[in-house]
Structures are given as C-alpha cells and as structure tokens.
Backbone atoms as SQL, in Angstrom:
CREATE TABLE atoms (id INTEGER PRIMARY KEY, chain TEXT, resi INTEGER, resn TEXT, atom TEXT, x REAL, y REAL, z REAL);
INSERT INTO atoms VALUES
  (1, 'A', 1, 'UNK', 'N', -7.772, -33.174, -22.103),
  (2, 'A', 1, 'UNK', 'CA', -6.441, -33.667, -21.819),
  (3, 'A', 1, 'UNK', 'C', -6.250, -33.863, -20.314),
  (4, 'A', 2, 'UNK', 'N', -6.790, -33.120, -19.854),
  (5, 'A', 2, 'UNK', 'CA', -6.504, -33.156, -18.126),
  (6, 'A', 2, 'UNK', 'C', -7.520, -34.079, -17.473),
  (7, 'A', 3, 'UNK', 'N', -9.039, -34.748, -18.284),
  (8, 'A', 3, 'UNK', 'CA', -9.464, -35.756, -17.791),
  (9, 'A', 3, 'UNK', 'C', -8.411, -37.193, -17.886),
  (10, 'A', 4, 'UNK', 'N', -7.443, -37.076, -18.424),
  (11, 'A', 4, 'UNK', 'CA', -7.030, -38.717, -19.387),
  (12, 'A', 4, 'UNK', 'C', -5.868, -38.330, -18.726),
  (13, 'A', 5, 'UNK', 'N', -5.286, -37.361, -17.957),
  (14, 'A', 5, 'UNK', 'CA', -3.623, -37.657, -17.319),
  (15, 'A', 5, 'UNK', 'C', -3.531, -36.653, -16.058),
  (16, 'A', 6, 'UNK', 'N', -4.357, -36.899, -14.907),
  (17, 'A', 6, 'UNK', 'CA', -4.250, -36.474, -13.534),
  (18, 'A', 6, 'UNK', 'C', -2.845, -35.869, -13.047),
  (19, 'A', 7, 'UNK', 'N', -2.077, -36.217, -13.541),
  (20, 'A', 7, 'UNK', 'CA', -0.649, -35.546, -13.052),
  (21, 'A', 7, 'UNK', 'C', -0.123, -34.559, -13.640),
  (22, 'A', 8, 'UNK', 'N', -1.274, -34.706, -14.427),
  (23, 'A', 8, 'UNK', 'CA', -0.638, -33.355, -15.647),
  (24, 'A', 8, 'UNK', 'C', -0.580, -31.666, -14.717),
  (25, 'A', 9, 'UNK', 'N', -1.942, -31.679, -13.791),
  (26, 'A', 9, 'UNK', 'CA', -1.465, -30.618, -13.054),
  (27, 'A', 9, 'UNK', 'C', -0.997, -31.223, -11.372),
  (28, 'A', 10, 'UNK', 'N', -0.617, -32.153, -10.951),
  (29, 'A', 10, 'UNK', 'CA', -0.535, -32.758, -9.585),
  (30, 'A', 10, 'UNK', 'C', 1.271, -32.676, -10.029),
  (31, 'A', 11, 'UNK', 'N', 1.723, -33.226, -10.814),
  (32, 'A', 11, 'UNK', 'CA', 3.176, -32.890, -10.575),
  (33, 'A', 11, 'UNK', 'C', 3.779, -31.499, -10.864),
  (34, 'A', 12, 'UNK', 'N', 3.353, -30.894, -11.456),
  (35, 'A', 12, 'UNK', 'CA', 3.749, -29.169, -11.294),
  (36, 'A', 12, 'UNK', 'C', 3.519, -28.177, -10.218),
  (37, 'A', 13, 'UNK', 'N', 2.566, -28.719, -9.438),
  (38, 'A', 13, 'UNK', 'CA', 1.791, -28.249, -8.025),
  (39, 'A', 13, 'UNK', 'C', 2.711, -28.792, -7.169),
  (40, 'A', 14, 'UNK', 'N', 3.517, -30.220, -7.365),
  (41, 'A', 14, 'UNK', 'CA', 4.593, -30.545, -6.081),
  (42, 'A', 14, 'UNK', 'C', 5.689, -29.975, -6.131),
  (43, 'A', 15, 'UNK', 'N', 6.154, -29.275, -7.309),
  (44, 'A', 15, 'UNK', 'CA', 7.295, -28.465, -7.822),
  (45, 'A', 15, 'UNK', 'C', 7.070, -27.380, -7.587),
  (46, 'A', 16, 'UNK', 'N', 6.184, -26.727, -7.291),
  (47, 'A', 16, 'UNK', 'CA', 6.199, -25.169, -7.001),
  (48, 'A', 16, 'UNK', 'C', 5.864, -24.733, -7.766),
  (49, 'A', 17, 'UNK', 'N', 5.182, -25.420, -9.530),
  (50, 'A', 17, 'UNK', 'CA', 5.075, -24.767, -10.390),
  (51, 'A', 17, 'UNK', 'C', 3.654, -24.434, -10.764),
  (52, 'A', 18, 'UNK', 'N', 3.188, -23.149, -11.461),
  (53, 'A', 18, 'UNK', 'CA', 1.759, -23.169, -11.443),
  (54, 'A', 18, 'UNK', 'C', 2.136, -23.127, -13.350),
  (55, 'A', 19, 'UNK', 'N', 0.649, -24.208, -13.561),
  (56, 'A', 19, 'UNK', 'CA', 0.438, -23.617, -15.304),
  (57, 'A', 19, 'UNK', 'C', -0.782, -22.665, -15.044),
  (58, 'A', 20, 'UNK', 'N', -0.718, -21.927, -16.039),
  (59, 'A', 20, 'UNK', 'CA', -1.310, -20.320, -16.417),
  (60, 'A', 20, 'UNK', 'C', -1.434, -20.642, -17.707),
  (61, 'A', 21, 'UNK', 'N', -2.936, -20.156, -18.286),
  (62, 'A', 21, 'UNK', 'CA', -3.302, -19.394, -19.391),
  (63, 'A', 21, 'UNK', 'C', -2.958, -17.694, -19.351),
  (64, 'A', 22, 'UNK', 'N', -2.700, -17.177, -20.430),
  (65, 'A', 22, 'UNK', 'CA', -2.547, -15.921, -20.635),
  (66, 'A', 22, 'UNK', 'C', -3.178, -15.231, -20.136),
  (67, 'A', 23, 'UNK', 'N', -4.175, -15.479, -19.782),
  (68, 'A', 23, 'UNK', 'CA', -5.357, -14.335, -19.393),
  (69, 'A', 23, 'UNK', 'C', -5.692, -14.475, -17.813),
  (70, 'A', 24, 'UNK', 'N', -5.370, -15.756, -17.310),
  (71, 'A', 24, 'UNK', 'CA', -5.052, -15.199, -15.812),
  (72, 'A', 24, 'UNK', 'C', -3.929, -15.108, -15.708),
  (73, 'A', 25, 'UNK', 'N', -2.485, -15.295, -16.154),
  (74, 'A', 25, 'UNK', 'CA', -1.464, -14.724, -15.766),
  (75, 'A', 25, 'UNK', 'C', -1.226, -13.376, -16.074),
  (76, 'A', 26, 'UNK', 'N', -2.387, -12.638, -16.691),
  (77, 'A', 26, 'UNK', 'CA', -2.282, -10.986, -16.360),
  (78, 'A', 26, 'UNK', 'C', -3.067, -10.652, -14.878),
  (79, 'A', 27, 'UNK', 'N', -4.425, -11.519, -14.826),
  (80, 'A', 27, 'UNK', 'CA', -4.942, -11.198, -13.746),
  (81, 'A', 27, 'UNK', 'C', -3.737, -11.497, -12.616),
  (82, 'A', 28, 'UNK', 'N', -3.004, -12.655, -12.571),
  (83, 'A', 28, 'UNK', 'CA', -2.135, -12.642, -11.300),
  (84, 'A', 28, 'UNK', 'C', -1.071, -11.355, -11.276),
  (85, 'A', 29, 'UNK', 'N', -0.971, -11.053, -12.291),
  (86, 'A', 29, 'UNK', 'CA', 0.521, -10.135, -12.651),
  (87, 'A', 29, 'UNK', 'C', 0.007, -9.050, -11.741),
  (88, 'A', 30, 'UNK', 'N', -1.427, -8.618, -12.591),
  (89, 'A', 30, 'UNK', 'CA', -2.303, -7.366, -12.310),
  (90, 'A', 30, 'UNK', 'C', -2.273, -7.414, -10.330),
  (91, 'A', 31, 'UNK', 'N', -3.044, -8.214, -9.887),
  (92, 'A', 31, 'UNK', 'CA', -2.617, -8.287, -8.458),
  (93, 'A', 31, 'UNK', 'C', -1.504, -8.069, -7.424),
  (94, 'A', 32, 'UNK', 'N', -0.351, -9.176, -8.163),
  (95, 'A', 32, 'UNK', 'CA', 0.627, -8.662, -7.475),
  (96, 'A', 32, 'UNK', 'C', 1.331, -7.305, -7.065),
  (97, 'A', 33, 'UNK', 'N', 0.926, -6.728, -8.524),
  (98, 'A', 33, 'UNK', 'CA', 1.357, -5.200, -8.520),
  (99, 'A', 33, 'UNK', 'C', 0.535, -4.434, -7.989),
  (100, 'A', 34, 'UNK', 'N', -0.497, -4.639, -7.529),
  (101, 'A', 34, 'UNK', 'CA', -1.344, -3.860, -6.580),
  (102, 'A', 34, 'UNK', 'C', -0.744, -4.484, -4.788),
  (103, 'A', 35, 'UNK', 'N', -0.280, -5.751, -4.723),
  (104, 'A', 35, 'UNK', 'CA', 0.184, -5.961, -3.868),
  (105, 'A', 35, 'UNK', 'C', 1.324, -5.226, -3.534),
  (106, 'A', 36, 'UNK', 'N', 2.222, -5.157, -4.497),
  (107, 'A', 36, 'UNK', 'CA', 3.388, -4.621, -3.998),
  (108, 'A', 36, 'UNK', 'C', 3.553, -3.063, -4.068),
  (109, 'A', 37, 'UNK', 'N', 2.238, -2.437, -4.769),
  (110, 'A', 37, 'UNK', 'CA', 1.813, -1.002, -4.257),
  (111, 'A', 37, 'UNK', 'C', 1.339, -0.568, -3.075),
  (112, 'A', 38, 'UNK', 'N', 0.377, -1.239, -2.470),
  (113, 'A', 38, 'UNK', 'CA', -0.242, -1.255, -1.284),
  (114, 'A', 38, 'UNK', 'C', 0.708, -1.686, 0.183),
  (115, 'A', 39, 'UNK', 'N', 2.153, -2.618, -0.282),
  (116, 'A', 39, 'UNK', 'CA', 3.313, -2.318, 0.423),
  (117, 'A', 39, 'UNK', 'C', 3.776, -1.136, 0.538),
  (118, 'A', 40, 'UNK', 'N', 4.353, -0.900, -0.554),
  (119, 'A', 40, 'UNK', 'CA', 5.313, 0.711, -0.585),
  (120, 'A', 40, 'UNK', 'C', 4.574, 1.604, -0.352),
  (121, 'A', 41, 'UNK', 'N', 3.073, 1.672, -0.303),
  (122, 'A', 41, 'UNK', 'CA', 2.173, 2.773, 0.571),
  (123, 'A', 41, 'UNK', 'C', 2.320, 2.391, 1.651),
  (124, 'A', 42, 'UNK', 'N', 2.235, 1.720, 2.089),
  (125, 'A', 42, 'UNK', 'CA', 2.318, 1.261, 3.507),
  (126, 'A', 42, 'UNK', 'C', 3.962, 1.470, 4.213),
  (127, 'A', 43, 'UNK', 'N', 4.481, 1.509, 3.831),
  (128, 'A', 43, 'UNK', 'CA', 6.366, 1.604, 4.425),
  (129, 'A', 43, 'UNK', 'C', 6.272, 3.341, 4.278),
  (130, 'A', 44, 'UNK', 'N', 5.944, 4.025, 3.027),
  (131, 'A', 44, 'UNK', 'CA', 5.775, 5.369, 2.894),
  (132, 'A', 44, 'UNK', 'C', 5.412, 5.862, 4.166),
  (133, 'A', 45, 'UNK', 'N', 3.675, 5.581, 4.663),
  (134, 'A', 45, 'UNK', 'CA', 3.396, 5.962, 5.747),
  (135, 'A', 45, 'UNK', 'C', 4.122, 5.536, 6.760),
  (136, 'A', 46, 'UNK', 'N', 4.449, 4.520, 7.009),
  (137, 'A', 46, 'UNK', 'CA', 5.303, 4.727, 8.061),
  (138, 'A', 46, 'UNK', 'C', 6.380, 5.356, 8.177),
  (139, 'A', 47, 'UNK', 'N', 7.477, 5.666, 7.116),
  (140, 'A', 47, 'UNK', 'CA', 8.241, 6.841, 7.263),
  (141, 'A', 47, 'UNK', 'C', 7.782, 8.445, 7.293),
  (142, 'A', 48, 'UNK', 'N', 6.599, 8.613, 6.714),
  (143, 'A', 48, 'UNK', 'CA', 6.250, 9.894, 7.187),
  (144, 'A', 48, 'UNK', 'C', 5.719, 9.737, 8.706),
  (145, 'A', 49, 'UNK', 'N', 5.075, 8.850, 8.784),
  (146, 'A', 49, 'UNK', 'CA', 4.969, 9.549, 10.439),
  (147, 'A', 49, 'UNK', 'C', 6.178, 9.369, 11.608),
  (148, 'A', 50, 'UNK', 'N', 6.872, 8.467, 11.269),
  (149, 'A', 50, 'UNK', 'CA', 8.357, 8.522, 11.824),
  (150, 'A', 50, 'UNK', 'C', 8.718, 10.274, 11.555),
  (151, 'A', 51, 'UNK', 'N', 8.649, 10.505, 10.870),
  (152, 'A', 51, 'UNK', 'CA', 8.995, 11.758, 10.299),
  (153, 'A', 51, 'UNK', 'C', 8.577, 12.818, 10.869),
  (154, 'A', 52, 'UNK', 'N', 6.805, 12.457, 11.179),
  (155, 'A', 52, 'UNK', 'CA', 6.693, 13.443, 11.996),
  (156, 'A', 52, 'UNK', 'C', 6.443, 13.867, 13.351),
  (157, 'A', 53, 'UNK', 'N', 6.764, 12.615, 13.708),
  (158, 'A', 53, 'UNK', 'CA', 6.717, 12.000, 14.985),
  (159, 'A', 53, 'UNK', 'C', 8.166, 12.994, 15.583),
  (160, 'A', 54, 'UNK', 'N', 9.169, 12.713, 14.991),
  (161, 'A', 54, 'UNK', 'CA', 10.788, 13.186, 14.918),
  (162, 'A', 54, 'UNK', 'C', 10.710, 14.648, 15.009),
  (163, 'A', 55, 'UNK', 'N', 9.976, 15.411, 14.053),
  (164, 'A', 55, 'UNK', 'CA', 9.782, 16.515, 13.715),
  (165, 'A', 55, 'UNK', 'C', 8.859, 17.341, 15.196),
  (166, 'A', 56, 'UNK', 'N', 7.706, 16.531, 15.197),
  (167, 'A', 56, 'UNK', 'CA', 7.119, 17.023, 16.484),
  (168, 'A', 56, 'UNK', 'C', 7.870, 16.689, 18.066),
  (169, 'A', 57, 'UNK', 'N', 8.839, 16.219, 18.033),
  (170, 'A', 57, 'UNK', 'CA', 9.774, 16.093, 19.333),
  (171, 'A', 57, 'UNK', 'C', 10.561, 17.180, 19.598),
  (172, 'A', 58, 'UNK', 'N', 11.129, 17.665, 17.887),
  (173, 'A', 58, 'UNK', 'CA', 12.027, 18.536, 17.762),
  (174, 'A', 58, 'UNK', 'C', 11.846, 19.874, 17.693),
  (175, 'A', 59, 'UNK', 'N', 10.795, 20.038, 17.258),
  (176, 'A', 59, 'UNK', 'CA', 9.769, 21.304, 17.397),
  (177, 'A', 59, 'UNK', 'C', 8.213, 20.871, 18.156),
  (178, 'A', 60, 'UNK', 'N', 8.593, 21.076, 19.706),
  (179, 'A', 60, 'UNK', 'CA', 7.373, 20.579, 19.960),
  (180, 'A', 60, 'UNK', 'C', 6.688, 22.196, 20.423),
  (181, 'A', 61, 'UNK', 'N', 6.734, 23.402, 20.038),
  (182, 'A', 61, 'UNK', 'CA', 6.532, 24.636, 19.884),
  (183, 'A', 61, 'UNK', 'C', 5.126, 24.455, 19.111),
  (184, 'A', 62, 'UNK', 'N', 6.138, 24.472, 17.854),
  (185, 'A', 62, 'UNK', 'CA', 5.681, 24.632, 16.343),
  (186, 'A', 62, 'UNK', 'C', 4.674, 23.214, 15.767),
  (187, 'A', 63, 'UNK', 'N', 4.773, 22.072, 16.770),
  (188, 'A', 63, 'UNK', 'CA', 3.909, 21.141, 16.463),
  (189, 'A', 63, 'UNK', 'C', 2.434, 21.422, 17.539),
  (190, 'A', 64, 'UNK', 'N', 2.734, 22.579, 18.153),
  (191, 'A', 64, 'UNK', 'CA', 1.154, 22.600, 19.104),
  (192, 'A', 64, 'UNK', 'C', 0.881, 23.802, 18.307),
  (193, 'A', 65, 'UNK', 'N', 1.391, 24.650, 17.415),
  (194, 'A', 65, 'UNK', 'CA', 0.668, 25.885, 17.072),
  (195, 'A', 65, 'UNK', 'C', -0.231, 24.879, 16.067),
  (196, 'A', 66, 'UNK', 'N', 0.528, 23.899, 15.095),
  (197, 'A', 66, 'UNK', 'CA', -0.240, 23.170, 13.806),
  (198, 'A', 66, 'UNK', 'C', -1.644, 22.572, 14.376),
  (199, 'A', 67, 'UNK', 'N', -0.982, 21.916, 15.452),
  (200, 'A', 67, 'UNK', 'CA', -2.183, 21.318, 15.861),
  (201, 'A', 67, 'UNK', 'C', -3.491, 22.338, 16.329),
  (202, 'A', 68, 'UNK', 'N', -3.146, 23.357, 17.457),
  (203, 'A', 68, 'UNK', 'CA', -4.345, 24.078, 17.215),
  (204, 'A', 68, 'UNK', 'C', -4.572, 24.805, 16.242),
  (205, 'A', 69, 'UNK', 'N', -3.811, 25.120, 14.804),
  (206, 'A', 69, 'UNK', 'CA', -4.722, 26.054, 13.757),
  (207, 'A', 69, 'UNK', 'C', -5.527, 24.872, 13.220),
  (208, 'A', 70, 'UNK', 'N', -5.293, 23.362, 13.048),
  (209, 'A', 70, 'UNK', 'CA', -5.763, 22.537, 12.214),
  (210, 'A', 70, 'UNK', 'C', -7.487, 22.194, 12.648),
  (211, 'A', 71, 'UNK', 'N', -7.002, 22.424, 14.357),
  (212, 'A', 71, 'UNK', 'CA', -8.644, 22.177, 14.591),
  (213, 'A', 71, 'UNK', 'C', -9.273, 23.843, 15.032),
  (214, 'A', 72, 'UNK', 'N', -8.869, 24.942, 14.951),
  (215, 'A', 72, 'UNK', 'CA', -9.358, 26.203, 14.977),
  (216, 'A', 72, 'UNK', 'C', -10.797, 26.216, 13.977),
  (217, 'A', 73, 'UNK', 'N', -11.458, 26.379, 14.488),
  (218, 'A', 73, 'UNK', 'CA', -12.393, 26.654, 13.367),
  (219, 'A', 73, 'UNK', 'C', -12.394, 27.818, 12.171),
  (220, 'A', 74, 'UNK', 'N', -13.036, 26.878, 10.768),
  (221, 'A', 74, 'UNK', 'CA', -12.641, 28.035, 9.947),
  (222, 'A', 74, 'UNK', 'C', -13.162, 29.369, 9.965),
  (223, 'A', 75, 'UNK', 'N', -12.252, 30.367, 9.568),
  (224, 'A', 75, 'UNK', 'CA', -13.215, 31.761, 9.668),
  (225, 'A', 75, 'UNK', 'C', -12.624, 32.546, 8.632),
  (226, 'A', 76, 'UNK', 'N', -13.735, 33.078, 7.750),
  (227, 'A', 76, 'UNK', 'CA', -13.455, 33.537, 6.308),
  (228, 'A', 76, 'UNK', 'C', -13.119, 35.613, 6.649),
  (229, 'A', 77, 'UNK', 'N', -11.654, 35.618, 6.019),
  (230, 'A', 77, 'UNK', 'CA', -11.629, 36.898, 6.449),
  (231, 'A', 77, 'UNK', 'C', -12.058, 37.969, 5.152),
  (232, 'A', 78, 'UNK', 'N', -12.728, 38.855, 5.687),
  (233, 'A', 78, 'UNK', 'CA', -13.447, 39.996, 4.932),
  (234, 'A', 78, 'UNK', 'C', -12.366, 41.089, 4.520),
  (235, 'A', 79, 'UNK', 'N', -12.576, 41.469, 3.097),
  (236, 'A', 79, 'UNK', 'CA', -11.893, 42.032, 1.774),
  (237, 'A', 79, 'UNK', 'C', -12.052, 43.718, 2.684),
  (238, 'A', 80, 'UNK', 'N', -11.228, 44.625, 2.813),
  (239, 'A', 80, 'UNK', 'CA', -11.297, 46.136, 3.130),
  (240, 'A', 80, 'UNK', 'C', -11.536, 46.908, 1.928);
C-alpha cells in the first residue's frame, strides 16, 4: 500500500503525526518512560544536594566530622 500512495506517510509527517504499529508504539511508550524517569532522577539529585549543600552551610561543624569519619579508615572493633 505504501509503494502505490507516497503521501500516505509524507502527509502525516507534515502534521506532526506519526503512524505506529502496536509493537513499536510500546517500544516508544517503553522509552519515554525511561525518559521521563531518568528526568525525575535527575531533579531528585539535584534537590538532594541543594539539600545538602544547605545543610552543610548550616552545620558546617557536623558536616566536617561526616566528612572525616567517611574517609577514616575502617577499623573493626574487638568483642570484650
């Protein structure tokens, strides 16, 4: 059908419109929603480190003890 009427997909493409079979309009579905996961991970992190960016201004005490236990090396304490 699409050898015998060229416009069949050329005028839906000037409209903005896409035709889809079923089975890639899950693959597109499937994508987008990884797209728009990989957003809201992305905005997440940036409010946590806003967060702790805020947090380490406000406790800048308590943000140098974290920081040196985090790189302290580990040391396993022994049972009495």
């Amino acid at each position: 059908m699409m050898e015998r009427d060229q416009q069949l997909m050329e005028y839906p493409f000037s409209k903005n419109i896409t035709l889809t079979l079923p089975t890639n309009l899950l693959a597109i579905l499937k994508g987008l929603a990884m797209t728009i996961q990989q957003a809201e991970y992305y905005q997440n992190h940036q409010r946590a480190q806003a967060l702790r960016d805020g947090a380490a201004q406000e406790f800048p005490d308590f943000h140098r003890q974290v920081q040196w236990h985090r790189h302290k090396p580990f040391a396993v304490e022994q049972e009495l």
